[in-house]
N, C-alpha and C positions, 0 to 999 in steps of 0.2 A: 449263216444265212446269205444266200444269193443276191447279187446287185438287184436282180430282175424284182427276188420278191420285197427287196425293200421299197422300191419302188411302185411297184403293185398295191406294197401297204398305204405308203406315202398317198398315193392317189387314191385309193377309197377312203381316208383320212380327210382328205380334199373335198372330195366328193360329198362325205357325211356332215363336214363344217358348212359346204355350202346349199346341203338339202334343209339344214337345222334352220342357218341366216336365213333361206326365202320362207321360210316358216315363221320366221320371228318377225320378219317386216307385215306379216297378215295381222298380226296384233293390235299394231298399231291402226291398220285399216280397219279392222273392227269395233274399237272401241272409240276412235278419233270422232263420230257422227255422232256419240253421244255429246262431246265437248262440244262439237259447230250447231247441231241442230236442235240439240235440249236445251242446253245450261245457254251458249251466246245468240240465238236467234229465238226461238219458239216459248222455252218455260218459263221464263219469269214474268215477261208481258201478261200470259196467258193463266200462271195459277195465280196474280195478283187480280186480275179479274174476276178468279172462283172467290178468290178470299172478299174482297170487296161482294160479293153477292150475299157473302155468307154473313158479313160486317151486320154490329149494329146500328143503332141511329146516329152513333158518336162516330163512326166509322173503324171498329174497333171489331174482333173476334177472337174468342175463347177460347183457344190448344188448352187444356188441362186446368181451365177455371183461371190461366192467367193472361190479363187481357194485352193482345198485341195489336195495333193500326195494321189495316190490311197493308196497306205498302210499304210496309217493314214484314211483312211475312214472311216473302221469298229469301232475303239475304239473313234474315235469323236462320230459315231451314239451311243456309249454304254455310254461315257459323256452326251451326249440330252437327251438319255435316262431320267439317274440318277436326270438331273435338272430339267424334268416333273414332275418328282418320289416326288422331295423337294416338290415341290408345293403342287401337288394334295393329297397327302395321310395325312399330318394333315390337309387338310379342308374333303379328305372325313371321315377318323376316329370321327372328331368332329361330322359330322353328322351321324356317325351310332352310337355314344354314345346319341347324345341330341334325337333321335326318335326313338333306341332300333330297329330299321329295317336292319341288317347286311346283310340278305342274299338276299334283293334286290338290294343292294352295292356288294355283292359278284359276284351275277349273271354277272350284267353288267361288274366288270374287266374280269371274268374270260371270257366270252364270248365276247368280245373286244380282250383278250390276244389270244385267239382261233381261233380268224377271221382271226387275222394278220396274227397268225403265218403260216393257212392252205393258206391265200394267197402268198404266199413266193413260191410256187410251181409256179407263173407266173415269178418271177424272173429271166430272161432269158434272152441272148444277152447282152448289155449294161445298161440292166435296174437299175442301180446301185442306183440312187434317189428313186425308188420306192421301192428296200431292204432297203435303211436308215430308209425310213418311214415306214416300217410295223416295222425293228427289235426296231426303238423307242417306235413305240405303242405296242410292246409287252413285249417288257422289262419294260415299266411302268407301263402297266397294272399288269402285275405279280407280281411287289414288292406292289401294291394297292393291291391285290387280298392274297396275304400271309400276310401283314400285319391286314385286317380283319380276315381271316383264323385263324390266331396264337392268335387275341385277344378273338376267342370263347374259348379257354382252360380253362381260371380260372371260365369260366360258365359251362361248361358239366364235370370239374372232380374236386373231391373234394381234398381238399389240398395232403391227405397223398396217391392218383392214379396220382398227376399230373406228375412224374419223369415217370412214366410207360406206362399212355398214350402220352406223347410228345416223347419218345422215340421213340414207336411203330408207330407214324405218320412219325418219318424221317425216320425208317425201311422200311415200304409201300413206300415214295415216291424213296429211294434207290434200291428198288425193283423191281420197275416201269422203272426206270430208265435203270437197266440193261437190264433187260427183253427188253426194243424196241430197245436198242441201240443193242445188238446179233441180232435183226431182222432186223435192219439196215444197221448192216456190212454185215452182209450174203450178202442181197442186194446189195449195192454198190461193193462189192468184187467179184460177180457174176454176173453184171448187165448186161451181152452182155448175157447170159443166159435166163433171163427176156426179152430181146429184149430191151434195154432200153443202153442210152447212159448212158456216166460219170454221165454229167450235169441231165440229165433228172435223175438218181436214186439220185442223191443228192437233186433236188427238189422234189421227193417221198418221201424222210426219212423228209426233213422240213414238206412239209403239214403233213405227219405223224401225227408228235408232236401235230402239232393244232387239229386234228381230234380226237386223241386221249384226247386231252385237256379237248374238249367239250361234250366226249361223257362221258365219266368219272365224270365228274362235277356235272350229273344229279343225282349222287349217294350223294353226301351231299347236294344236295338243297332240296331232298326230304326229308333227318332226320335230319338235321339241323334245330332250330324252334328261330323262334325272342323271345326276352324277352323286358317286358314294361322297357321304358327308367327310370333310375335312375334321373337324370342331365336334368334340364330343363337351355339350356344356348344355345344362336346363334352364329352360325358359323361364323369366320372371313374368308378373303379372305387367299390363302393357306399360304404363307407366315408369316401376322399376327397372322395366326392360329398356324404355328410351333411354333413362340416366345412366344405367350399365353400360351403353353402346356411346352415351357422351363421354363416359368416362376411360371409355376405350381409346375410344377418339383425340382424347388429348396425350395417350402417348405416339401420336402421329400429326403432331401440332403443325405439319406442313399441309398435310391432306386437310385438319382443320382452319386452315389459312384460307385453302383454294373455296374451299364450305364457305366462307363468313363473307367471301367475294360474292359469289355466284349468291348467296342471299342477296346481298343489298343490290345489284346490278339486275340480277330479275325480278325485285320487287317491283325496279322500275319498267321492267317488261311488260309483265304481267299488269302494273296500274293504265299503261298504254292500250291493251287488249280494250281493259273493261273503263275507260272513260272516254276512249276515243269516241265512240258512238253520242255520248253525253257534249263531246264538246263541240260536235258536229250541228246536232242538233237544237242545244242551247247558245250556242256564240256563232256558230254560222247558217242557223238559220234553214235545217237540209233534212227534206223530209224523208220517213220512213221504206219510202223503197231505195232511194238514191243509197242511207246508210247500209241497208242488206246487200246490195249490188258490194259496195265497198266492203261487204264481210268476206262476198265469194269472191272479189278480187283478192284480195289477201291470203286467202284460201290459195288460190289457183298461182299467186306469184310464191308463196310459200314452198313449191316444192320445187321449183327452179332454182328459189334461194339458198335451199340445202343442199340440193346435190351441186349446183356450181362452190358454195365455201366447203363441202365437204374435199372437193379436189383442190381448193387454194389450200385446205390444210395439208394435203399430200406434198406441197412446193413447202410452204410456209410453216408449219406447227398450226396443230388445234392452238396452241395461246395466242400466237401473232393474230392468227385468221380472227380469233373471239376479239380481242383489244380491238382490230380495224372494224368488229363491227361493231361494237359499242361507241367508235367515232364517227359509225354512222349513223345509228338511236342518234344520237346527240344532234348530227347536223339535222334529221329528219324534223327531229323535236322543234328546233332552231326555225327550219322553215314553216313547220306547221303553225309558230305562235303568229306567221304575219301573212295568212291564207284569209283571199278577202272572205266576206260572207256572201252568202247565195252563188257561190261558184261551185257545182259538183265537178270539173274537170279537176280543179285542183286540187281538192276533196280527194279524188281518185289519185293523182301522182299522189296525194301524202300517202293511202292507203298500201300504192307500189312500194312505197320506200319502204313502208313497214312489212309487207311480206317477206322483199326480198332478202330479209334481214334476220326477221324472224324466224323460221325454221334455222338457217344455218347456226344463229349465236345458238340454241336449244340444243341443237343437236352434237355440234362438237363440244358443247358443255357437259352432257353427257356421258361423252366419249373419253374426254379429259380426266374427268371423275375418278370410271371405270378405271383407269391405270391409277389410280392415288389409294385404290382400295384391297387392303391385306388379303391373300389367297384364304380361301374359307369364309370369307366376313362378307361377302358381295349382297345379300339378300338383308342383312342387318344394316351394315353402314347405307346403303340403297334408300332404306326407312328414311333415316336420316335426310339423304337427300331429297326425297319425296318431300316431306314436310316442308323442306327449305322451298320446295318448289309451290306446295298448294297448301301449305298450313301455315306459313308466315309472312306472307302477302299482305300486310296487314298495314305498315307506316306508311307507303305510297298514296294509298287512298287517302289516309289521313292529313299528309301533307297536301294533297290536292285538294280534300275537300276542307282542308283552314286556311290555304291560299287563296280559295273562291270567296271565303266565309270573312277574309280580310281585305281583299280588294275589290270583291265585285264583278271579278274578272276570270273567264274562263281561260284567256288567253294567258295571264301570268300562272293560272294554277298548271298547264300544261306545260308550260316553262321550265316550272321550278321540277320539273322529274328529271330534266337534264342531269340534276343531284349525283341521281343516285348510278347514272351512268358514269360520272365523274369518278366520283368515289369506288366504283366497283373496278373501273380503269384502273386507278394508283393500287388498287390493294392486290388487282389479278396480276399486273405487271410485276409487282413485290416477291411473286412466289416462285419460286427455283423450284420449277418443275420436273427437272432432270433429279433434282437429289430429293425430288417428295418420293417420286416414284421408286428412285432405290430404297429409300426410307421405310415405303409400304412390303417391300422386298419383291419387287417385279421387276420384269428385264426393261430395259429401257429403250425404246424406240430409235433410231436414228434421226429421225425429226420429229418433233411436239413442242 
């Protein structure tokens, strides 16, 4: 074979990695509006309302004869959610590793999460049962749908592009993000303008999301391409299937090191996301527009923050780059516990700190992963990480809301998540990442 045509090959090899990766960053664009504009800004306010319509005198209504408080409805249906999630996503991982067919596994959640969410726009009156059930089918489908998503990385980039392209996709889906949620507020901020009630623009801005979902999706199912299965092994039922993939897992007790970090360290992430808003509101006193402002700031500092730590981890390692930002979770926290009240200016710096921080530690977390995961096993152990990401979020909350519940205070409960940055610190630092990655049997980067 010729210099010329190895080269020839070489670059249309090139060329097809990098038609695949700007296909794969569309993903995240597409499905990121359901996280900003359904679940953190518009649905829970808004199906708490239907359910409270639907309440009875005690303020109570009936899913299935058993009685729940309307404002407990939304985050039980984001609980059902979560325990579909358990289930389904290590048995379908097992089967888009054992038959190498991802993106007809892709299709179906992403166009399942897309249906629900554009039927949300029927949500009206009392209809409170029929939001539980779309926001569960779409919130399960989503973490099904990203955790395939996230398991094509270690196929379309090669070790020493993975910090750059996993960046670049939370940048896009940050992107996405902001961009519909401004076309959103507009909207609902203006909606007697539109000729449109409260209700009715707030079911405009959900079907949005799904519309948008689905229209977007078609952009990686086109460059996205299946690879023949590695792993010829049958699927257990979902459950059996998680403890098979646990169990696989601990003959790679380094890769489950980096796992049990990246749990406790973005619990504390993830409790930051969802109390910020609570803490702003109740201990500093900062009304409802000023906190939405502060979502799409985040939003929009989010994708500066990833793509500048995706290049510190080109100098430094995805591990250094994550540890230095977990020491700044930590200072951000630090400052946030002693932000007067009724100040939005500095409201907004905390909001900055937290952007700028947030895509990056997610996304080189990701990427880190990706190399810690056995060739053939990416869409199974992937489960795994999913879960760790959106199914065990669970202690943060609870340490904040028994630090509220014992001092009275929102300012110590926001404090004490420092915790979990600490501790996720000492355990990430702990992990010999060069010999996890040989351990998983992958070539080893020159820097991570």
């Amino acid at each position: 074979m010729g210099t010329d045509t190895v080269r020839m090959r070489a670059a249309d090899e090139t060329a097809g990695r990098r038609r695949e990766q700007r296909g794969w960053y569309f993903y995240d664009w597409a499905c990121s509006v359901y996280s900003t504009s359904v679940v953190t800004v518009f649905l829970g306010p808004y199906l708490t309302a239907v359910a409270e319509r639907a309440a009875d005198a005690d303020g109570y209504v009936h899913p299935l004869g058993v009685p729940v408080r309307a404002g407990s409805f939304f985050a039980y249906s984001v609980s059902l959610s979560v325990i579909l999630a358990v289930v389904v996503m290590p048995l379908v991982g097992s089967a888009a590793d054992r038959t190498g067919r991802k993106k007809p596994l892709l299709a179906a959640a992403a166009y399942t999460g897309a249906a629900a969410t554009t039927g949300m726009f029927f949500l009206d009156g009392d209809r409170y049962l029929l939001g539980g059930v779309l926001l569960i089918v779409a919130n399960a489908a989503q973490s099904v749908g990203m955790m395939l998503y996230n398991s094509y990385l270690p196929q379309i980039a090669p070790p020493e592009e993975r910090d750059a392209v996993s960046s670049r996709g939370w940048a896009f889906g940050y992107g996405a993000g902001s961009t519909v949620l401004v076309a959103n507020l507009v909207l609902y901020s203006a909606h007697g303008s539109f000729g449109l009630s409260e209700t009715a623009a707030v079911r405009v801005c959900l079907a949005s999301a799904g519309l948008w979902w689905g229209a977007f999706t078609l952009i990686p199912l086109r460059r996205l391409r299946d690879r023949r299965a590695r792993t010829e092994r049958t699927a257990a039922p979902g459950l059996r299937q998680l403890a098979a993939t646990v169990r696989d897992m601990r003959r790679h007790p380094l890769t489950l090191a980096f796992l049990l970090a990246y749990l406790i360290y973005n619990d504390g992430i993830q409790t930051v996301i969802t109390q910020a808003s609570v803490y702003g509101s109740q201990e500093l006193g900062l009304g409802q527009s000023t906190l939405i402002l502060a979502v799409l700031l985040v939003q929009v500092l989010a994708v500066a923050g990833a793509l500048a730590m995706g290049r510190l981890a080109r100098t430094y390692g995805a591990q250094r780059t994550i540890l230095g930002s977990l020491v700044a979770w930590t200072v951000t926290l630090a400052a946030g516990y002693f932000l007067p009240a009724k100040a939005p200016v500095w409201f907004f710096v905390l909001a900055a700190g937290i952007g700028l921080v947030l895509g990056g530690s997610q996304a080189l977390s990701r990427s880190l992963f990706s190399h810690l995961v056995p060739p053939g096993k990416e869409a199974e152990y992937f489960s795994a990480y999913e879960l760790s990401d959106r199914g065990m979020s669970w202690l943060g909350p609870l340490l904040f809301g028994m630090t509220y519940q014992l001092t009275g205070s929102y300012r110590s409960a926001i404090i004490s998540l420092v915790a979990f940055f600490i501790i996720g610190f000492v355990l990430l630092a702990r992990v010999p990442v060069r010999r996890a990655i040989a351990a998983a049997g992958n070539p080893v980067p020159e820097t991570i």
